[in-house]
Z-matrix of the N, CA and C atoms (Angstrom, degrees):
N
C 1 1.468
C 2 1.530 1 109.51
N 3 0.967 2 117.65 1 127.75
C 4 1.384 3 139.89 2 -172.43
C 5 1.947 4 106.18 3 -73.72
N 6 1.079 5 113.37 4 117.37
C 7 1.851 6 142.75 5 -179.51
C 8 0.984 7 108.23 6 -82.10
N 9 1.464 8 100.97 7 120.79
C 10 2.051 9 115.86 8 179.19
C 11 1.607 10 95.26 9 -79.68
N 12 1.794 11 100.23 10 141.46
C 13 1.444 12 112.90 11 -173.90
C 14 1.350 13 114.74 12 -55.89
N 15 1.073 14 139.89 13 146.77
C 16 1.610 15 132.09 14 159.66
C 17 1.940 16 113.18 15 -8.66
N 18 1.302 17 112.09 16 147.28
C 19 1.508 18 104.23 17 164.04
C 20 1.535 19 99.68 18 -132.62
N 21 0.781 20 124.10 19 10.82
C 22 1.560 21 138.28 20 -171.44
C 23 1.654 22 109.87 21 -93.18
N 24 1.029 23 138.89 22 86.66
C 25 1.912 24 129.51 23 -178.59
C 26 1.940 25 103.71 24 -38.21
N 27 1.248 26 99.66 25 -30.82
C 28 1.869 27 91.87 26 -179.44
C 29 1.205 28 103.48 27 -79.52
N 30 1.212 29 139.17 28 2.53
C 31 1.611 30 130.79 29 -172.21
C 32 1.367 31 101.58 30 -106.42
N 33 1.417 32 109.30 31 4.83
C 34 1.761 33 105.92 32 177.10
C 35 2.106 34 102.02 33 -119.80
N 36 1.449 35 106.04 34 3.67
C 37 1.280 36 113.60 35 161.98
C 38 1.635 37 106.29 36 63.92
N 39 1.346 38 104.22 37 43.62
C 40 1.909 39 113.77 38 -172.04
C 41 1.733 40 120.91 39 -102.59
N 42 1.076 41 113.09 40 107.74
C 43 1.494 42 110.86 41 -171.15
C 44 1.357 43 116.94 42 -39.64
N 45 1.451 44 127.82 43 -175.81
C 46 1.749 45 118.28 44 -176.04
C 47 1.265 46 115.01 45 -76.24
N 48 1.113 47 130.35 46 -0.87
C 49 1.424 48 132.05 47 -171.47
C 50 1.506 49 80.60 48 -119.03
N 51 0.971 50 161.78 49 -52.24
C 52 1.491 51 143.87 50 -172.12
C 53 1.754 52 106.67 51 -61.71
N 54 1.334 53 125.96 52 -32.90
C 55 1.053 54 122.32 53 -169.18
C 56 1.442 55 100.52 54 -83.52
N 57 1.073 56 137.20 55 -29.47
C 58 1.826 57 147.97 56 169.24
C 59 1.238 58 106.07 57 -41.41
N 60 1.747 59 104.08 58 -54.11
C 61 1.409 60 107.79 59 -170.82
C 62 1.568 61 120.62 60 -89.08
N 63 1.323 62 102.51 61 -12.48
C 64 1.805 63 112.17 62 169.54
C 65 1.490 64 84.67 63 -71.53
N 66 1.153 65 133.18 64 -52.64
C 67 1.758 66 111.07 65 -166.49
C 68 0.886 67 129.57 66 -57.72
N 69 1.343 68 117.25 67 -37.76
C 70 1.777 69 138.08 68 165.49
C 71 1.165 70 107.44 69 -63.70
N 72 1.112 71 112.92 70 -28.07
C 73 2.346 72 102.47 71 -170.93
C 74 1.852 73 86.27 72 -91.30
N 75 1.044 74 118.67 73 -53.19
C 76 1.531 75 98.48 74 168.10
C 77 1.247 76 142.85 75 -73.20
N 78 1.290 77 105.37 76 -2.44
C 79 1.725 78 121.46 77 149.83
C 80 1.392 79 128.73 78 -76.61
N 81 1.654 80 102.37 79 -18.32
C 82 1.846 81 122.83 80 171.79
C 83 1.552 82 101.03 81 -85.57
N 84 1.237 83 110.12 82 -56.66
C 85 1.539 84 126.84 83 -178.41
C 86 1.619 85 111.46 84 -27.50
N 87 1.700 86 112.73 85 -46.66
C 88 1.052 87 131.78 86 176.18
C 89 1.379 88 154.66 87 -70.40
N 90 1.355 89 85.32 88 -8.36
C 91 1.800 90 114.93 89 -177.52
C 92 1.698 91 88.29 90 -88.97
N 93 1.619 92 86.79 91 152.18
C 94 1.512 93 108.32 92 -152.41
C 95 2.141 94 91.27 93 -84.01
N 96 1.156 95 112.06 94 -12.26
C 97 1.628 96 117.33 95 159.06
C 98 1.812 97 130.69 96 -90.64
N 99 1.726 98 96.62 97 6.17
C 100 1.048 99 89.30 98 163.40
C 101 1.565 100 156.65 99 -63.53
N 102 1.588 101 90.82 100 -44.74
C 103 1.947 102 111.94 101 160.31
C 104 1.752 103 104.51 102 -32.07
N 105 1.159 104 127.87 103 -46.91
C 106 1.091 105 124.03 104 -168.59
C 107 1.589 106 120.53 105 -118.83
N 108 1.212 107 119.86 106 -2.55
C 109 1.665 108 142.52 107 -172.79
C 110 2.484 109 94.61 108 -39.87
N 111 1.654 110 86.18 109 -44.75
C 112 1.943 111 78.50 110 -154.51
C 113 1.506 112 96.84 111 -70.99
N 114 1.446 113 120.29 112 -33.44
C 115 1.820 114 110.39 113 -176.10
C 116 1.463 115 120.37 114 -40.87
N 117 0.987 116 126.67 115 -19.65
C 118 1.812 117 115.12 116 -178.39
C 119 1.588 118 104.81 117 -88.13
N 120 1.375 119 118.33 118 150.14
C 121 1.717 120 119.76 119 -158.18
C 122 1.903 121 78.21 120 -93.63
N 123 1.382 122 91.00 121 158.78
C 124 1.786 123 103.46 122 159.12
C 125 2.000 124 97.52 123 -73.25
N 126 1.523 125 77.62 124 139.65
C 127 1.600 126 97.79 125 173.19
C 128 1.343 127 100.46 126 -82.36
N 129 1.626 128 124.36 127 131.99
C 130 1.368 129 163.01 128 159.03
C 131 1.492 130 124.92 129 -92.23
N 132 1.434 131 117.32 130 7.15
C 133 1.391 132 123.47 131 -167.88
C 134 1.559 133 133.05 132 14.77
N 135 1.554 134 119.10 133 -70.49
C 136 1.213 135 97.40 134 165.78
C 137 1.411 136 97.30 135 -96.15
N 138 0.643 137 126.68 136 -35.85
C 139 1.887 138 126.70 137 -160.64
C 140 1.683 139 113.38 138 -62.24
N 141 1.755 140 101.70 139 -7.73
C 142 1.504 141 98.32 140 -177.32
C 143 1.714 142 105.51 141 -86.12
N 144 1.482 143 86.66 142 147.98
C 145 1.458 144 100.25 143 -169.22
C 146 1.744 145 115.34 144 -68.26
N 147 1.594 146 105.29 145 4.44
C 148 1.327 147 102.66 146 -170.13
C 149 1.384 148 90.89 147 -122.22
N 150 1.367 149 128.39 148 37.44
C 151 1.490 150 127.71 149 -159.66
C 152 1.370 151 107.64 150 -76.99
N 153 1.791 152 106.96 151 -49.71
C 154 1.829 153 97.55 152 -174.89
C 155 1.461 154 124.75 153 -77.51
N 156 1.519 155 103.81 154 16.70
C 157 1.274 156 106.13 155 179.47
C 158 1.791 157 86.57 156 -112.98
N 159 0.750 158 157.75 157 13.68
C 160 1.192 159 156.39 158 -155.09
C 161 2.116 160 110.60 159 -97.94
N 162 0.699 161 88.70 160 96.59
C 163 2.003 162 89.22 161 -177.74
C 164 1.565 163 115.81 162 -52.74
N 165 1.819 164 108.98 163 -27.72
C 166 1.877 165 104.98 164 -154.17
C 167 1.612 166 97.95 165 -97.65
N 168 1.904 167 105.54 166 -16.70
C 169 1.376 168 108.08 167 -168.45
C 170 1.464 169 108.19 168 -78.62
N 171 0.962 170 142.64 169 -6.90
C 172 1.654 171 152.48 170 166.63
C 173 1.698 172 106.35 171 -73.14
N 174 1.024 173 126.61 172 -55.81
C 175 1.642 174 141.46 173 174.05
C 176 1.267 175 93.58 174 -60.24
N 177 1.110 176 143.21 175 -62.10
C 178 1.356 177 140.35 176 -161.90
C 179 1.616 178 116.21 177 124.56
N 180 1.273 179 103.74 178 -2.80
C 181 1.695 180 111.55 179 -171.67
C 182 1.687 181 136.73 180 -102.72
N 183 1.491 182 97.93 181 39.71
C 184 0.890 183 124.30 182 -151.27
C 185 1.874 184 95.64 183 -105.31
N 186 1.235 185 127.03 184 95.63
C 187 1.336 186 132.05 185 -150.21
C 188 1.679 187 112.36 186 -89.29
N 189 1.316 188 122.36 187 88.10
C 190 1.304 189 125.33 188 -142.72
C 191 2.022 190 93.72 189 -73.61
N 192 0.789 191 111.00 190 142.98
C 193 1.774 192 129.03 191 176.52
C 194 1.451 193 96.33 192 54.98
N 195 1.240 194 128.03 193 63.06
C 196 1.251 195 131.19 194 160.57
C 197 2.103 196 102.77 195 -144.55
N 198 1.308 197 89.95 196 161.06
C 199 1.983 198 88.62 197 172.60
C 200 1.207 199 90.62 198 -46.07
N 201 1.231 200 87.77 199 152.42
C 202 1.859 201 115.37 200 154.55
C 203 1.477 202 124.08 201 -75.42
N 204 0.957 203 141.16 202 91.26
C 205 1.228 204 174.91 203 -120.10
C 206 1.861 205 84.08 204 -91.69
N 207 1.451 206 129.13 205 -77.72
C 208 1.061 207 114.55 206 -157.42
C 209 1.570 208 99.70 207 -62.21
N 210 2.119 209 131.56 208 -22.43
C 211 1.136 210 114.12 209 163.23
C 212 1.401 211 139.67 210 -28.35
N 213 1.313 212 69.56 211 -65.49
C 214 2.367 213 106.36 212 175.82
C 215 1.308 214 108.15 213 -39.77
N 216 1.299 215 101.47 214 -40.05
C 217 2.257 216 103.80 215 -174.40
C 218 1.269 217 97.59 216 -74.00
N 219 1.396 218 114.43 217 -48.48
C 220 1.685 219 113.59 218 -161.83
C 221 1.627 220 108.44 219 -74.66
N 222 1.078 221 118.80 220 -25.83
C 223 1.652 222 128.91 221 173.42
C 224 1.274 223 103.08 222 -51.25
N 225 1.600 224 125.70 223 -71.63
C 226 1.110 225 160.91 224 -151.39
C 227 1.467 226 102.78 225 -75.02
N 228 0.903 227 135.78 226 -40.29
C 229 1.851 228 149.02 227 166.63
C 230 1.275 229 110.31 228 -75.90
N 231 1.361 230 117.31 229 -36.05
C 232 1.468 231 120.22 230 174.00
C 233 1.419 232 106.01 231 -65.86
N 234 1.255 233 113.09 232 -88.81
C 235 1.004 234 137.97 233 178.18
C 236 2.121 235 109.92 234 -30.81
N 237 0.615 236 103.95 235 -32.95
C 238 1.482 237 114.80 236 169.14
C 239 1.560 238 111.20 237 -58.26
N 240 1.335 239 90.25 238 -72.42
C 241 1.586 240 101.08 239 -175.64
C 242 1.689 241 126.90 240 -65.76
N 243 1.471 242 97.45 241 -34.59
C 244 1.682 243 93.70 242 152.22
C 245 1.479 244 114.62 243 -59.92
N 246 1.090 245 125.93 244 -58.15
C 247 1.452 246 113.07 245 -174.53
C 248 1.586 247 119.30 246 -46.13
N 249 1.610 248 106.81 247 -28.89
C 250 1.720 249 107.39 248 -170.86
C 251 1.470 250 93.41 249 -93.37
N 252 1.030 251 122.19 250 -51.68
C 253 1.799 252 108.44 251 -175.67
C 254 1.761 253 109.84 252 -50.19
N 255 1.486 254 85.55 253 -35.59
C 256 2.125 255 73.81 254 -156.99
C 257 1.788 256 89.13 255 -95.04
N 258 1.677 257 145.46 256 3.89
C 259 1.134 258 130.07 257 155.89
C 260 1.676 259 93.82 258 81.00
N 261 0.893 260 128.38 259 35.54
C 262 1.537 261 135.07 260 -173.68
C 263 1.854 262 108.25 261 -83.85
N 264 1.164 263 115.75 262 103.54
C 265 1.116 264 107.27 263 136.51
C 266 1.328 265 158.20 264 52.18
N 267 1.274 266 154.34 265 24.66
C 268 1.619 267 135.69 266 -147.48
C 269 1.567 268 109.31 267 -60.16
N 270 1.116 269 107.07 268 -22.65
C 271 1.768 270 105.89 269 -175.50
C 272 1.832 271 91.36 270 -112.23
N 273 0.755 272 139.33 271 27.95
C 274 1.260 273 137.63 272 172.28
C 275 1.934 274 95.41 273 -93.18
N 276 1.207 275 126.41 274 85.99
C 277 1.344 276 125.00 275 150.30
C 278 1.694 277 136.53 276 -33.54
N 279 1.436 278 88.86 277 -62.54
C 280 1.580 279 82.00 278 174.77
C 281 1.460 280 141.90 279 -93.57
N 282 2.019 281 106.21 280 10.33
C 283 1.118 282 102.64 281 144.98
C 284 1.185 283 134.76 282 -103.50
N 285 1.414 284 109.11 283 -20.64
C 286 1.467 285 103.98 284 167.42
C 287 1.770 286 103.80 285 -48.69
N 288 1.282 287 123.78 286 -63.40
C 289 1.508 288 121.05 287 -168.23
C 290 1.878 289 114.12 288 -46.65
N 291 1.383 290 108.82 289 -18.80
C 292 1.264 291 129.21 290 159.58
C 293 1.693 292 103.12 291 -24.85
N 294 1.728 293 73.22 292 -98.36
C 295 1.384 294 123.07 293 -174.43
C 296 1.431 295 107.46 294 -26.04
N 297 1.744 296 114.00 295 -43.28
C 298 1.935 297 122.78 296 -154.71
C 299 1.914 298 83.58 297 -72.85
N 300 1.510 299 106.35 298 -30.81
C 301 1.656 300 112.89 299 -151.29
C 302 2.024 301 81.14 300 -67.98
N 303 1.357 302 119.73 301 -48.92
C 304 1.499 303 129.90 302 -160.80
C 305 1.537 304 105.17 303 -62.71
N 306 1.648 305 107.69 304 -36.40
C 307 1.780 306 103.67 305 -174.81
C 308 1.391 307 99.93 306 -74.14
N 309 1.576 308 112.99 307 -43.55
C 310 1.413 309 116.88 308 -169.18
C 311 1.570 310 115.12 309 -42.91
N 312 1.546 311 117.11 310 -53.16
C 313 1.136 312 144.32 311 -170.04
C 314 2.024 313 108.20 312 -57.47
N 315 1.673 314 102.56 313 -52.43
C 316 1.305 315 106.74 314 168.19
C 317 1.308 316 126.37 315 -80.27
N 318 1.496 317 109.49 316 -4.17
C 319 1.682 318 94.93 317 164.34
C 320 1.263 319 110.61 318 -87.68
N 321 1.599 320 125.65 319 -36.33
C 322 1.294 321 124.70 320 173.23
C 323 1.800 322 123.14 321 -55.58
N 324 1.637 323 98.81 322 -21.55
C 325 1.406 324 88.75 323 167.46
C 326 1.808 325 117.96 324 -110.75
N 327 1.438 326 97.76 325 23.83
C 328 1.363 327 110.80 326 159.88
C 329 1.580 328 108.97 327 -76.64
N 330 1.669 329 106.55 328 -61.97
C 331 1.430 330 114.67 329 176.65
C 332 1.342 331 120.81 330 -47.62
N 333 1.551 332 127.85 331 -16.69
C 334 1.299 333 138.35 332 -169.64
C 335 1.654 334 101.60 333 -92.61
N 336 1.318 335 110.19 334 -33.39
C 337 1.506 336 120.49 335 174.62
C 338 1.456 337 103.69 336 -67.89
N 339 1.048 338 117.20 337 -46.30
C 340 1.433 339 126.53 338 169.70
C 341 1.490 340 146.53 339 -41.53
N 342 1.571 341 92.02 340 -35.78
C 343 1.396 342 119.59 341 -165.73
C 344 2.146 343 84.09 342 -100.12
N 345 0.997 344 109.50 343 -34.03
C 346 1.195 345 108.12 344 -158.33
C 347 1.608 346 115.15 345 -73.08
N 348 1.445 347 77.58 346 -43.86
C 349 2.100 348 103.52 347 167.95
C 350 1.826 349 105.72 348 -56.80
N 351 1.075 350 96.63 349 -42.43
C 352 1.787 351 97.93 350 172.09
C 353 1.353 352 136.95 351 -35.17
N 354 1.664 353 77.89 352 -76.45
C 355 1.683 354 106.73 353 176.95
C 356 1.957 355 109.88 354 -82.68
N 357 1.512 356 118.27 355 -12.48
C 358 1.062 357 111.49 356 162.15
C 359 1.533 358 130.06 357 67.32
N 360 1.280 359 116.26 358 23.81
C 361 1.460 360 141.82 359 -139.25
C 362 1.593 361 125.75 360 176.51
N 363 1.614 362 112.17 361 100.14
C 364 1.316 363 102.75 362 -178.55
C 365 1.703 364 118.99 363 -71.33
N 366 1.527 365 102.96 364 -12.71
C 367 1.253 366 99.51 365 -179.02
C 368 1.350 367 132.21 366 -132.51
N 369 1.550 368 125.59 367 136.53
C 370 1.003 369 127.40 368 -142.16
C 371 1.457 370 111.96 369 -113.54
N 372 1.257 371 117.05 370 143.72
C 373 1.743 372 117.39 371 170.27
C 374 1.306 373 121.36 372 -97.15
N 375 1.538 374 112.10 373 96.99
C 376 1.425 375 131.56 374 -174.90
C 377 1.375 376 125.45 375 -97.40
N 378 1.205 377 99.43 376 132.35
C 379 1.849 378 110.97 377 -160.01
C 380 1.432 379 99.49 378 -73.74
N 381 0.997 380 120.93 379 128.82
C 382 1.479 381 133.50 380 -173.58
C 383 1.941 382 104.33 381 -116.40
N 384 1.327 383 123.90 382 -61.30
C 385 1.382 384 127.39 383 150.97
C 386 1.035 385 151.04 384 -129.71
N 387 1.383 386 159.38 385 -154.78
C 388 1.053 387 140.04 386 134.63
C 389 1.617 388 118.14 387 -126.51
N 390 1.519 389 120.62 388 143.17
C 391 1.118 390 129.55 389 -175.70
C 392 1.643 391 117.93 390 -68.32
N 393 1.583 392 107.85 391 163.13
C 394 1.391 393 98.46 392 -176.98
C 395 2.100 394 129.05 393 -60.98
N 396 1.994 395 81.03 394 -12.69
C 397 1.863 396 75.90 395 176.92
C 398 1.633 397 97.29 396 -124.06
N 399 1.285 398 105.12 397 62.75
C 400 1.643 399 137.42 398 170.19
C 401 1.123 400 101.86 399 42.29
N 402 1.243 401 146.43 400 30.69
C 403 1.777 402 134.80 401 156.88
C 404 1.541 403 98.58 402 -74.16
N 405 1.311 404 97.35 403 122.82
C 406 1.197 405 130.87 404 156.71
C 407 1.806 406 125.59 405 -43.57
N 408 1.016 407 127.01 406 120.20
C 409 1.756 408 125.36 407 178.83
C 410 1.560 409 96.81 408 -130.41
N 411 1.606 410 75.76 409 141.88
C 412 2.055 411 90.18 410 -155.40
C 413 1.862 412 82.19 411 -130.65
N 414 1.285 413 119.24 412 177.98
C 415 1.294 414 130.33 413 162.32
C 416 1.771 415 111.30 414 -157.44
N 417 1.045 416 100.80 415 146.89
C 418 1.651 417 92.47 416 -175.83
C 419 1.297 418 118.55 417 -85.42
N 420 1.350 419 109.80 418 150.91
C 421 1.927 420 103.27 419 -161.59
C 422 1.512 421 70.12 420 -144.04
N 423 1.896 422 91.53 421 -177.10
C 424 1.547 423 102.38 422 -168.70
C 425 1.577 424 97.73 423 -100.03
N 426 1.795 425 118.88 424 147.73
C 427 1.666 426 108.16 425 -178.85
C 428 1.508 427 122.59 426 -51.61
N 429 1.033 428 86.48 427 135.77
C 430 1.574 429 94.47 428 -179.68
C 431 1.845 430 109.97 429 -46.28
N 432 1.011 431 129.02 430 -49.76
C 433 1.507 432 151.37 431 136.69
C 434 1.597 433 99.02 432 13.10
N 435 1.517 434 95.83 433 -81.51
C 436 1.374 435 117.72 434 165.75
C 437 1.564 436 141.72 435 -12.32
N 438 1.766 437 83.77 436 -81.48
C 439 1.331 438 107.43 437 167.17
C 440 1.824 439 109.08 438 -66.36
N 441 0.965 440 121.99 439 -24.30
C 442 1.510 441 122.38 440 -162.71
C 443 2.043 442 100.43 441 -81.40
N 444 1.704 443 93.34 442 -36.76
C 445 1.700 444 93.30 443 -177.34
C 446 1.407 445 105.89 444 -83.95
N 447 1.156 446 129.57 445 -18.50
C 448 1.372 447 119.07 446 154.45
C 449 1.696 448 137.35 447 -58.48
N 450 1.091 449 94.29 448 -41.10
C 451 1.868 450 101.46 449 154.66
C 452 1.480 451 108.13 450 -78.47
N 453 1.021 452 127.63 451 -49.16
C 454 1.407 453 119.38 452 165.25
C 455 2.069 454 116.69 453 -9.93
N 456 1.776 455 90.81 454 -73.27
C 457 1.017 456 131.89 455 179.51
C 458 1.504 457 112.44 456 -45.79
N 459 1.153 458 107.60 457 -32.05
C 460 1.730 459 105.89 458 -144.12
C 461 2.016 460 75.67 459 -105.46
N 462 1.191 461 128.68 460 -53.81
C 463 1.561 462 129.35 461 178.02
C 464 1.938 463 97.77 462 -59.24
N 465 1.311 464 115.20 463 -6.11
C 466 1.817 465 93.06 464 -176.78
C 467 2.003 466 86.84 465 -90.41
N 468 1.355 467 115.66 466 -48.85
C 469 0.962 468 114.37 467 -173.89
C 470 1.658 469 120.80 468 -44.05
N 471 1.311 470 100.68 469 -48.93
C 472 1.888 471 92.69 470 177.48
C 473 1.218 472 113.31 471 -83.56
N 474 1.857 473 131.75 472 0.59
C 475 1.237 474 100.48 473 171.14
C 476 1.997 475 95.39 474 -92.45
N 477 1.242 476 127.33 475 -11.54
C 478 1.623 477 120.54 476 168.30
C 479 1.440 478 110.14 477 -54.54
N 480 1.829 479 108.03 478 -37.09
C 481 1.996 480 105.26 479 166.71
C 482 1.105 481 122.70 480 -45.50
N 483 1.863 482 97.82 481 -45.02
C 484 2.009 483 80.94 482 -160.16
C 485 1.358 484 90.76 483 -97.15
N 486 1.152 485 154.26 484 -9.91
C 487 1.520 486 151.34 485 175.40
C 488 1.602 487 84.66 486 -54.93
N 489 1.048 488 126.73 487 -76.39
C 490 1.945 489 134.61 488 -163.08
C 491 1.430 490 96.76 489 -56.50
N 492 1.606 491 132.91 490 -32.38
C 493 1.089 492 115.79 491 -174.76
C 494 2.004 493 114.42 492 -87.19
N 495 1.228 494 96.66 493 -31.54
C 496 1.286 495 88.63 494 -179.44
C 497 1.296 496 112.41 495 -83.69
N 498 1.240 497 123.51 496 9.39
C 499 1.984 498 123.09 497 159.25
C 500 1.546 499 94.64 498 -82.76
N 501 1.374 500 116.24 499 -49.19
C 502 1.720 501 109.51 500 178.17
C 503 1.058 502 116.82 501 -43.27
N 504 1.238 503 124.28 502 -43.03
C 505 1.364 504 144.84 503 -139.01
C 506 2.007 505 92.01 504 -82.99
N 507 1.291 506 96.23 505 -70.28
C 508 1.791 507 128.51 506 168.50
C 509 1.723 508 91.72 507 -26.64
N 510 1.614 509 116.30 508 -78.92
C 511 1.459 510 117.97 509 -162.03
C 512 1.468 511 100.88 510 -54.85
N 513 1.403 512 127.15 511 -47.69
C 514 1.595 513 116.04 512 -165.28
C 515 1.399 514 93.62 513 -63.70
N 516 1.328 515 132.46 514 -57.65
C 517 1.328 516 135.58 515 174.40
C 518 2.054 517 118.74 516 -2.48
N 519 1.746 518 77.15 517 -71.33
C 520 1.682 519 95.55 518 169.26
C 521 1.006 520 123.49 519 -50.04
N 522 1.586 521 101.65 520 -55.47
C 523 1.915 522 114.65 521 -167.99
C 524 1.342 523 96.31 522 -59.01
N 525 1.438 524 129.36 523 -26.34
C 526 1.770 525 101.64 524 -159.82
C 527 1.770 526 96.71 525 -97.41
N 528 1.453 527 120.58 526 -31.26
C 529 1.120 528 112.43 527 171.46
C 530 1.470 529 127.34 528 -72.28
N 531 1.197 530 108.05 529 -23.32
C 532 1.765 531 101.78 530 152.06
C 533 1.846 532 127.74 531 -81.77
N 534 1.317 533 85.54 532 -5.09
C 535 1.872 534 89.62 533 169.43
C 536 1.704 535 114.36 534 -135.26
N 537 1.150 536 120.70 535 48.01
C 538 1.495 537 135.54 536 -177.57
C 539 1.734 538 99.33 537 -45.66
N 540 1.054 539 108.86 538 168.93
C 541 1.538 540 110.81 539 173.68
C 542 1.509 541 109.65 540 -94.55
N 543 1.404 542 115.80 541 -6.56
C 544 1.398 543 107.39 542 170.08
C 545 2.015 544 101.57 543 -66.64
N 546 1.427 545 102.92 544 -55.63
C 547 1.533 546 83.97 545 -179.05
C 548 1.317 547 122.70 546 -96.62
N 549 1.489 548 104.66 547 29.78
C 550 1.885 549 109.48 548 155.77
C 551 1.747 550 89.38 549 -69.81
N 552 1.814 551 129.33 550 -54.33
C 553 1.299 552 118.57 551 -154.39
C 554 1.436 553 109.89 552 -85.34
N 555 1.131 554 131.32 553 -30.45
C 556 1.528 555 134.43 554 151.88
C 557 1.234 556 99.67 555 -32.52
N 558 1.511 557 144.53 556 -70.74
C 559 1.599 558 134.00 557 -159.52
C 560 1.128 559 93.33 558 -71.64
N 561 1.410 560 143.59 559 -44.80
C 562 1.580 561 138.90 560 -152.30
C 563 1.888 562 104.31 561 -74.59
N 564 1.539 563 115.42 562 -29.72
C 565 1.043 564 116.34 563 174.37
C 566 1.751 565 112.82 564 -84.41
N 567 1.625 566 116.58 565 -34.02
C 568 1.046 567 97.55 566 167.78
C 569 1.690 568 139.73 567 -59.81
N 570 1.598 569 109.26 568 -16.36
C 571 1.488 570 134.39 569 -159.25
C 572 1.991 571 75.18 570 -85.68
N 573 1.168 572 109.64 571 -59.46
C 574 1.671 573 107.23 572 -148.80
C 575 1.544 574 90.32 573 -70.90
N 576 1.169 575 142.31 574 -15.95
C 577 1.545 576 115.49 575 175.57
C 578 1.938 577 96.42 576 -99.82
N 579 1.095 578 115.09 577 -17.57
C 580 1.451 579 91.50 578 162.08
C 581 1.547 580 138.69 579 -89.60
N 582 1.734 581 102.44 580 16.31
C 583 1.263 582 123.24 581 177.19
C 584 1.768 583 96.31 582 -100.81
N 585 0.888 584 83.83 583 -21.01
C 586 1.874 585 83.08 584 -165.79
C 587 2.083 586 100.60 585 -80.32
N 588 1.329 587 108.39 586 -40.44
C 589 1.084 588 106.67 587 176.00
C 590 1.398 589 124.72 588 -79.14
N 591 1.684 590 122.40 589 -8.48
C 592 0.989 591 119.87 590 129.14
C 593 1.066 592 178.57 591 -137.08
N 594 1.767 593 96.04 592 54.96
C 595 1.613 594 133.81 593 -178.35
C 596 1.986 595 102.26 594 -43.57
N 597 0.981 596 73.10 595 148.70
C 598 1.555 597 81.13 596 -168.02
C 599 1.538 598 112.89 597 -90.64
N 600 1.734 599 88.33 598 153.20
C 601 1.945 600 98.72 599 -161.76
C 602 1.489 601 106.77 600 -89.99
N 603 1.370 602 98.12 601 157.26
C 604 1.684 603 106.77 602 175.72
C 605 2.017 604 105.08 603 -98.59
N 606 1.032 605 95.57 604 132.44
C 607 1.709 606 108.66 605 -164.76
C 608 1.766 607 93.04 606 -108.12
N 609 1.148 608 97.05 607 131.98
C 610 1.423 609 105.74 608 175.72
C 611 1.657 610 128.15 609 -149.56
N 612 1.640 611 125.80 610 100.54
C 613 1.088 612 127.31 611 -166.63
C 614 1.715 613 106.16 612 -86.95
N 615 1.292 614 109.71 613 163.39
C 616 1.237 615 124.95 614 -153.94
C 617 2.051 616 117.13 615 -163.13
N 618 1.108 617 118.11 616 109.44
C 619 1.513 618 109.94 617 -154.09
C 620 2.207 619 85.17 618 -97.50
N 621 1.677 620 74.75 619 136.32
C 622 1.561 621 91.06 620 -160.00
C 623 1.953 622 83.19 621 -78.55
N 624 1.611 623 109.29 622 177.87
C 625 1.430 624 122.13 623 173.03
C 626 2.072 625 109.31 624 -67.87
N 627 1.198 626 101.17 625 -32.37
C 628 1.882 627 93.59 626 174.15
C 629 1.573 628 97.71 627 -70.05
N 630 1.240 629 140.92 628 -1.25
C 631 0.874 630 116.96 629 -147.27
C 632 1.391 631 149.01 630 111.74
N 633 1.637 632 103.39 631 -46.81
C 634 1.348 633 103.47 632 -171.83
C 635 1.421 634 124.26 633 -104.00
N 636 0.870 635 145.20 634 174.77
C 637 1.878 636 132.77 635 -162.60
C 638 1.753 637 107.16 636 -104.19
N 639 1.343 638 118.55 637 159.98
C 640 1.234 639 141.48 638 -177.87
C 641 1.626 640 108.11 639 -139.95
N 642 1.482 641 94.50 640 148.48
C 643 1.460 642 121.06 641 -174.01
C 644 1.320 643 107.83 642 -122.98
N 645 1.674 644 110.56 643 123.43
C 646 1.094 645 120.72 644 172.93
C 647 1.604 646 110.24 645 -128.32
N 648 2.195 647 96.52 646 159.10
C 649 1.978 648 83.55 647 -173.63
C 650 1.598 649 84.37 648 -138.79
N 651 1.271 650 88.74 649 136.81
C 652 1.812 651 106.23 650 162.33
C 653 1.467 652 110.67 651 -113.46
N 654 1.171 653 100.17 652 167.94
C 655 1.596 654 109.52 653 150.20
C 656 1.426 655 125.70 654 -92.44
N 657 1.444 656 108.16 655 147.30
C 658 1.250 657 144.59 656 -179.51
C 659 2.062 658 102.91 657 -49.83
């Protein structure tokens, strides 16, 4: 049987300033934006590599060593809307942790959209060698960018599988415990004694001695 971690700060053997800061990371831990708090990059204003695509750095609002603000929206919208489409949970652990894997995945292939819009070019001229009187030989390959949002892509798709499969998974779950085969044979016995009670009668007339006729009923 599997042992819950320490809950005690002395059971992790942490000096007084380590135990300060275990309180605070589990006081961070706890905010209802934590699951997803580390995905937004620190803002770099001009120096960030996603700068000329950047909307707040033109205005001036571009908040240098803090989250990235247009991250934070897109986290927060994401992350929203998975929860309302897929009906998820607040104490449901392992889909929300899903889900953090699904925003994670689309901001990184936001940044890939990003990088791509930049450089403006799916394809790239890559140095392969150089000659003995140093000219350079390049060949064009596809951007790395590219290739990177395609795996991106291909890991968002199988975690949308098992998210869809483990609701499948959930409904058969139900369906068989609300239809067990004990009460498949409970109904099958109730049907056969109400077939039996009403198997059909044998009718039989009969002319009495005055004359007049009588009706009688058996069973079949």
């Amino acid at each position: 049987m599997a042992k819950n971690l320490p809950q005690k700060p002395d059971a992790w053997a942490l000096s007084e300033k380590g135990r300060k800061a275990l309180k605070k990371a589990v006081e961070l831990r706890s905010r209802s934006h934590s699951l997803y708090a580390s995905i937004p990059i620190i803002c770099k204003a001009e120096e960030c590599p996603y700068a000329s695509t950047c909307q707040l750095l033109p205005a001036g609002l571009a908040p240098a060593n803090e989250r990235c603000p247009l991250e934070i929206a897109a986290v927060e919208q994401l992350f929203n809307a998975y929860v309302q489409e897929l009906d998820v949970k607040p104490d449901n652990v392992v889909d929300l942790s899903l889900i953090k894997e699904l925003v994670d995945l689309d901001i990184a292939i936001l940044r890939c959209d990003n990088k791509l819009a930049i450089d403006a070019d799916f394809v790239q001229e890559v140095a392969i060698a150089v000659t003995p009187k140093g000219h350079v030989v390049t060949k064009p390959e596809l951007h790395q960018a590219a290739e990177y949002k395609d795996k991106l892509l291909n890991r968002r798709h199988r975690i949308l599988q098992l998210l869809h499969s483990t609701r499948h998974d959930k409904i058969g779950s139900k369906l068989v415990v609300e239809y067990d085969p004990s009460t498949r044979a409970v109904e099958l016995l109730a049907r056969a004694k109400e077939f039996e009670a009403k198997k059909q009668k044998v009718v039989e007339t009969y002319q009495q001695e005055d004359g007049s006729f009588a009706v009688t009923e058996g069973d079949t």
